[in-house]
N, C-alpha and C positions, 0 to 999 in steps of 0.2 A: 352274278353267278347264273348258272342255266339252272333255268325253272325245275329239269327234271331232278337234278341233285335233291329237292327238297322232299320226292318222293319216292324216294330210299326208303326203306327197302321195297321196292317194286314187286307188292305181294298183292294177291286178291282187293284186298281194301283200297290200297293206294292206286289200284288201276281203276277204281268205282270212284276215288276223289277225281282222278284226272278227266276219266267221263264226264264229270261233270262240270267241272271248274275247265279244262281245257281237252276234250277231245279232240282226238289225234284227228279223226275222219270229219272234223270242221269244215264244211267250205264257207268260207266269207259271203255276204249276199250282194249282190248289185246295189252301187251307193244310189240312193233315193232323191235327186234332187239338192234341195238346198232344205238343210237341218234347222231345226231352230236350236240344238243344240249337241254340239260335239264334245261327248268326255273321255278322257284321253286318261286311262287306269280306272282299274273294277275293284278296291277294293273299299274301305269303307264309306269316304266320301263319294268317290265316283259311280257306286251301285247306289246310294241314298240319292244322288244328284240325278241318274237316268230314270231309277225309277219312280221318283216321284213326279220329275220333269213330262214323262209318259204318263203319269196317271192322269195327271193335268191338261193333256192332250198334244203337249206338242210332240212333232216328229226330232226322236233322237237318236243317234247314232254312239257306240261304245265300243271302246278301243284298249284293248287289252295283251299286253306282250307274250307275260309270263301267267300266272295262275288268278280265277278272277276269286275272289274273297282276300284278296292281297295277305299279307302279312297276320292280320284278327283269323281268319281261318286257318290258316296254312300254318305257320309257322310263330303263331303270336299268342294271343288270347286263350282262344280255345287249346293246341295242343299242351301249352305251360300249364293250366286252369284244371285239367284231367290230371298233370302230372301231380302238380298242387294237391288233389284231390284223394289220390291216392297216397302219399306224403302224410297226409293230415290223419286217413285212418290209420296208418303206419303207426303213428305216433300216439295214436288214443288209445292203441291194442299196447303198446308200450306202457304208459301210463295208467292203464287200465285198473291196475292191483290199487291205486289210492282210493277208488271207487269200494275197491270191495271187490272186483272182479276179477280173476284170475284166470289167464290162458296159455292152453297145453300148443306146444305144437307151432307157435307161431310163428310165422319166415316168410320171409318176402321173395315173388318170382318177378323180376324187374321185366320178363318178357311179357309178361301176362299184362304188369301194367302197362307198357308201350302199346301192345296190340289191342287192350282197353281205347286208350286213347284214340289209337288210330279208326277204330271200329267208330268211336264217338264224333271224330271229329268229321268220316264219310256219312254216318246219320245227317250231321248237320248241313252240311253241303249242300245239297238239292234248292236250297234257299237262295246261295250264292250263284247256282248255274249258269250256263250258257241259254240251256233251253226254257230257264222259267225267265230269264227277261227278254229273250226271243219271244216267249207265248205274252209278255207284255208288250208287244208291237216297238220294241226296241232291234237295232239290226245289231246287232252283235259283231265288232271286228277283233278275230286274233294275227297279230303284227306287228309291229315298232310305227309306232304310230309319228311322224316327222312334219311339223308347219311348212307352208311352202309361199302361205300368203296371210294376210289379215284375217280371211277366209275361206283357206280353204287347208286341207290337211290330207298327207300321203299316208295307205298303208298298202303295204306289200304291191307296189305297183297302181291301185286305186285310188282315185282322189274324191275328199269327202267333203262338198261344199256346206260353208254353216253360217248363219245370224253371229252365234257368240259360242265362245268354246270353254271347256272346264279344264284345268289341267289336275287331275289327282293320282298323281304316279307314286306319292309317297315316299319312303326312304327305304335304305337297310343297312345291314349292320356295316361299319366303317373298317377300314383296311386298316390298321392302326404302324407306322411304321417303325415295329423293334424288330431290331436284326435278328436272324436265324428264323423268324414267326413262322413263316411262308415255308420256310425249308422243311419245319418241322411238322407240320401240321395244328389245327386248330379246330374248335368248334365255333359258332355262333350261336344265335337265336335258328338261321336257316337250315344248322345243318343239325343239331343237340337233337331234335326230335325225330332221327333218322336212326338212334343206337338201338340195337337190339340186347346189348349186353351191358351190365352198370360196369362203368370204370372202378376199380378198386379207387384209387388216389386220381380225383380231380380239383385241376388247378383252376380258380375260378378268379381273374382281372376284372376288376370296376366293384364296387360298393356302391351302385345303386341300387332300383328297383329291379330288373332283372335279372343282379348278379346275385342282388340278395335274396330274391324266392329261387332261385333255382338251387344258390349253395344249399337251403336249409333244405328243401328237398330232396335232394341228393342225399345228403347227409342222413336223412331220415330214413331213405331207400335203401343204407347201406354203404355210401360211399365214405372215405376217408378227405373233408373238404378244407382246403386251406384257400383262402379269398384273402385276395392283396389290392389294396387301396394305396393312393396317395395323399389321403387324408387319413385325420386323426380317428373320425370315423363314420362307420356306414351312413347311406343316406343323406349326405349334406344337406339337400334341398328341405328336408324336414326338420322338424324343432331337436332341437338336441336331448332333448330329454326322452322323447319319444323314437328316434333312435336309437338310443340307449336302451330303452327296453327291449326293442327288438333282438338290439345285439346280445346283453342278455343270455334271452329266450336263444337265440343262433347255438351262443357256445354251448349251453346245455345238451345243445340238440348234436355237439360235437364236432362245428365248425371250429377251424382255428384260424385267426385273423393276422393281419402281416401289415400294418400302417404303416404310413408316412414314408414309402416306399414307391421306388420307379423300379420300372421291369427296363435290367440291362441289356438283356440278348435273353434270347432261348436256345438249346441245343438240343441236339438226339443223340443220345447214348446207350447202342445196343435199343430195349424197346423203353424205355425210360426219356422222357420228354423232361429236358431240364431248365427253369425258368430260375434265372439270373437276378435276382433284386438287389436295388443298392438305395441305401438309405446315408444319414449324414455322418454313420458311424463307419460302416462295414456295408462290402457285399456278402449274400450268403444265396446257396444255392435248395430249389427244392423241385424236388423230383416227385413226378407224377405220371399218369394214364393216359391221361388228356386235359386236355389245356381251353377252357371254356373264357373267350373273349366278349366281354358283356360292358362292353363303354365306348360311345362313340357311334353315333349315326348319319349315315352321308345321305341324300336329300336323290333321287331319280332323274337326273338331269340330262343324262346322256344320251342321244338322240333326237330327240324334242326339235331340234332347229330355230330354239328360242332367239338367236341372235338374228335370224330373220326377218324375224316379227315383231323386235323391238321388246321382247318381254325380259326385264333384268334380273339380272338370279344372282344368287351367290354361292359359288361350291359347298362352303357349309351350312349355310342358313336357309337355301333353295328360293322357288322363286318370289321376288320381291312384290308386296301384295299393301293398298292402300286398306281403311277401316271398312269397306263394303267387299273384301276379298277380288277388286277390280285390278292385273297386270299396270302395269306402265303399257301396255296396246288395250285400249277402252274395248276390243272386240272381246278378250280373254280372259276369264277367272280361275282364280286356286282356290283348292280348299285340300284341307287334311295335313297328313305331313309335311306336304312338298313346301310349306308355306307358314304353318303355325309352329310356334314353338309349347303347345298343345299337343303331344304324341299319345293321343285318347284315342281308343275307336268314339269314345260318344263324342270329343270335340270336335274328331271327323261327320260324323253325322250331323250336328247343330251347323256346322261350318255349311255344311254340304245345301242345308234349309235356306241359308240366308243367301248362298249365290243363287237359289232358285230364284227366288224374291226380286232379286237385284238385276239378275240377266235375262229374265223371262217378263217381268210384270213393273220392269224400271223404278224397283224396290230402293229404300233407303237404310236397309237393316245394316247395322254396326255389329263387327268382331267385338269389337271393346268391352259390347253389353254382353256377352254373355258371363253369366258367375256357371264356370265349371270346374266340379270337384275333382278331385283323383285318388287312389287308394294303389299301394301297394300290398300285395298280397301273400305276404311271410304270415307266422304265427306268431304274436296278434299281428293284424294287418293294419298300418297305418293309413287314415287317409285325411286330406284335407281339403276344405276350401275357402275362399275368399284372401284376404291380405296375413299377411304373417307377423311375430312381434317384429322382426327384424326389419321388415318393409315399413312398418308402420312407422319405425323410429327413423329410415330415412327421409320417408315424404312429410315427417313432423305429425302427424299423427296419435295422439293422447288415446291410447286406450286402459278401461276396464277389463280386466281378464278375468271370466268365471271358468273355475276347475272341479269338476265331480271327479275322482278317484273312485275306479271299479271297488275297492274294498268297502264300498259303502253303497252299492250295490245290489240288493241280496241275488237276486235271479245270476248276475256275474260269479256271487261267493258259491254259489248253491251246482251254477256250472262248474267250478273248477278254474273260472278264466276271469279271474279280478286280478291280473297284470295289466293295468293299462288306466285310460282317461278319459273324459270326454270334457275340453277346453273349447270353452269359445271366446271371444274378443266384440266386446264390444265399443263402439265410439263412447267416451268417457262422459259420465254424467248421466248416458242415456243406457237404453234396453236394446238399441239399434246394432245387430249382428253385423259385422262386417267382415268377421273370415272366423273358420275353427279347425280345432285338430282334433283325430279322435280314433286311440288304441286301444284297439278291443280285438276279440275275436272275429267278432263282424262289423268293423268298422266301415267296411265299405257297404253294408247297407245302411248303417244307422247317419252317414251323414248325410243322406238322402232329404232328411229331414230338417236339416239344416241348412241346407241347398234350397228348397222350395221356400223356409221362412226368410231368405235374404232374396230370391229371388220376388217374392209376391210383399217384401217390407214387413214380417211382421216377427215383432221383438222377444224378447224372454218375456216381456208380460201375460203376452197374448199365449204363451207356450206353455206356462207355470200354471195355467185356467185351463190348459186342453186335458181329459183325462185319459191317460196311460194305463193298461192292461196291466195288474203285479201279480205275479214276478216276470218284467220282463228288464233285456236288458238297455232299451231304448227309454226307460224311465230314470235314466240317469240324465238323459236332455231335460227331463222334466222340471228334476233340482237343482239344474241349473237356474231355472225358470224362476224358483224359489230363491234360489241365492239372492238373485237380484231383487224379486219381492221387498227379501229384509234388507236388503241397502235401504228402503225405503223411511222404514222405521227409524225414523233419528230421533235424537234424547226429544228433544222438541214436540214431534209429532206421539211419540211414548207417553209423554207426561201429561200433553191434550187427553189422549186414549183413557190414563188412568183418572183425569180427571171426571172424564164424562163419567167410567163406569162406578168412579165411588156418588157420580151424585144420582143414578140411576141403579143402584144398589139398592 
């Protein structure tokens, strides 16, 4: 889509994002010789990859079509995360009387929260700019950036000779093809954060992560959300139980769900947008405002002139990339979306570390090795990492599963938020972490800490000895810690204990 659609409504703020992500009055600079490294997309890999690649001193050139902060600034992270944000106080001021608090007057201006957003997400910008990685002796190119050799790379008429090149163009949302779609109109990730006005009735396609924080949000805004799956339910890729709580938490919040259902056609009727489902029983029709498409991502591939340069790609899965993020052309690397099936801004950044490594200093860092989490950000927000029960039962795999239940929590009972869990998985017999899940309120910080103990090796033992702050809600990892302590205790080692202490009595 054109870049400018994403900066709808083209008001004060959004011409202060474009200043700075893409100024109209840009001139490209004269290409500099030969690069030691050309990256081709600015958004989270390929800003991590230039600017560090420059810190480090080589000469690097960046190549950017559409807006630089890609998708995390623009239209991803940050404007969902604000909207999120505003959603969640929504929701507190709603619940507020179980507290003891009671409010007069309270109503939501869904314009106030978009131009919040908008306001927050031009703060953040200046970070992403043209001209702060210009003033980091980076040349900055905006153009369709196209390979034309091993070595060298066309934009807008200039060509940009380089050692080794990056390719971090990323993805976006997918064209999905049911009839009527296109006639009728639609939203995505790119365009959702462009409404000035909340839809009364939105129709929200896909039950995952995206579809699922923005229905509940919505919902919480105001809107009337019906969200249709073709599965039985939300979030497949997560443990099913912890799914289940979210969904839950969803309907309360007044989403209504639509399973095991395909989207037949859409239609326009008068101003009523109507989407078609058909399941194993019955079709039935449900009409709405707008129609928010949240499943499905295609990889940035067009343009590029990859078939030139020998680098292979797949239309869905993008381009094909060995365990060092090295192309099928040894001159070329990916990192980010275009590449991983990791759609993290921080997998883009980690990704982004190890082509430096590789392409700069004929590094040996492995994709493989990294253990990264992910967290969905509904209320509670689920997040995970490492292996799952369900992987573990395919690669044969024996685990120990420790589970703390926020009801046994106090700091979670005392917030209001013991809906949820904190499970980890360990190799059987032992204390060794090897994946967790974990629904809370702030799940996505609290796995943090379980991410650095698999990363750095160190088990529930060593975790169950560290002292935790009470009341907090991160001391639910602790008893974990404990859990496994008392596996230790077997009748055997019990009966030593008691024997010692009756003859030392």
């Amino acid at each position: 889509m054109n870049y400018l659609q994403q900066l709808e409504p083209l008001n004060e703020l959004n011409r202060t994002l474009q200043a700075n992500v893409h100024p109209l009055d840009w001139k490209n600079p004269t290409p500099a010789g030969r690069y030691n490294l050309v990256v081709v997309g600015a958004g989270t890999a390929g800003l991590v990859t230039a600017a560090a690649a420059a810190g480090l001193g080589a000469k690097v050139a960046l190549v950017e079509r559409g807006l630089m902060g890609g998708d995390c600034l623009n239209v991803g992270c940050v404007p969902s995360k604000a909207i999120i944000s505003a959603a969640r106080r929504a929701a507190a001021v709603r619940d507020a009387k179980s507290f003891g608090v009671y409010t007069n007057d309270a109503r939501i201006d869904f314009a106030e929260v978009m131009q919040r957003m908008r306001q927050l997400r031009t703060s953040i910008s200046p970070h992403d700019s043209a001209r702060r990685f210009r003033d980091l002796g980076i040349d900055v190119f905006f153009g369709q950036g196209t390979f034309t050799s091993s070595n060298s790379l066309d934009v807008s008429g200039q060509t940009l000779k380089f050692k080794h090149a990056v390719i971090a163009t990323g993805a976006r949302a997918a064209e999905l093809p049911i009839p009527g779609l296109q006639q009728t109109g639609y939203l995505t990730n790119e365009t959702l954060f462009s409404l000035t006005e909340l839809p009364p009735r939105l129709i929200v396609i896909g039950g995952g992560p995206i579809g699922c924080e923005m229905a509940q949000s919505f919902a919480r805004l105001g809107s009337r959300v019906t969200l249709i799956d073709r599965s039985s339910h939300i979030m497949p890729r997560e443990e099913r139980d912890a799914a289940e709580l979210v969904q839950t938490e969803m309907i309360r919040d007044g989403v209504e769900f639509v399973f095991n259902s395909e989207v037949a056609r859409v239609e326009k009727r008068g101003s009523d947008k109507i989407v078609v489902i058909r399941n194993a029983r019955h079709e039935r029709e449900i009409a709405g405002d707008e129609i928010l498409v949240a499943i499905g991502r295609t990889p940035n591939l067009d343009g590029l002139g990859l078939e030139a340069v020998g680098v292979a790609s797949d239309p869905s899965r993008g381009v094909e990339v060995n365990d060092f993020l090295q192309t099928t052309n040894p001159n070329i690397y990916a990192a980010g979306d275009i590449c991983s099936k990791y759609k993290f801004t921080h997998a883009a950044d980690f990704l982004a570390r190890i082509v430096i490594q590789n392409s700069l200093f004929m590094g040996r860092a492995k994709a493989s090795r990294l253990i990264i989490p992910w967290c969905t950000y509904t209320s509670p927000e689920v997040a995970h990492v490492g292996i799952s029960q369900e992987e573990a039962a395919e690669q044969g795999i024996e685990l120990t599963i420790f589970t703390q239940p926020l009801t046994g929590v106090d700091r979670a009972i005392l917030d209001g938020e013991d809906n949820g869990f904190v499970r980890v998985y360990c190799r059987k017999g032992t204390d060794k972490i090897l994946g967790a899940t974990i629904v809370a309120a702030h799940a996505g910080d609290l796995i943090s800490e379980i991410t650095l103990a698999m990363k750095h090796k160190i088990g529930l033992k060593k975790i169950a000895s560290t002292i935790h702050p009470y009341p907090t809600q991160a001391d639910a990892i602790r008893k974990l810690g404990d859990q496994y302590s008392r596996t230790r205790l077997t009748p055997f080692v019990k009966s030593l204990f008691q024997k010692w202490l009756a003859w030392t009595r």
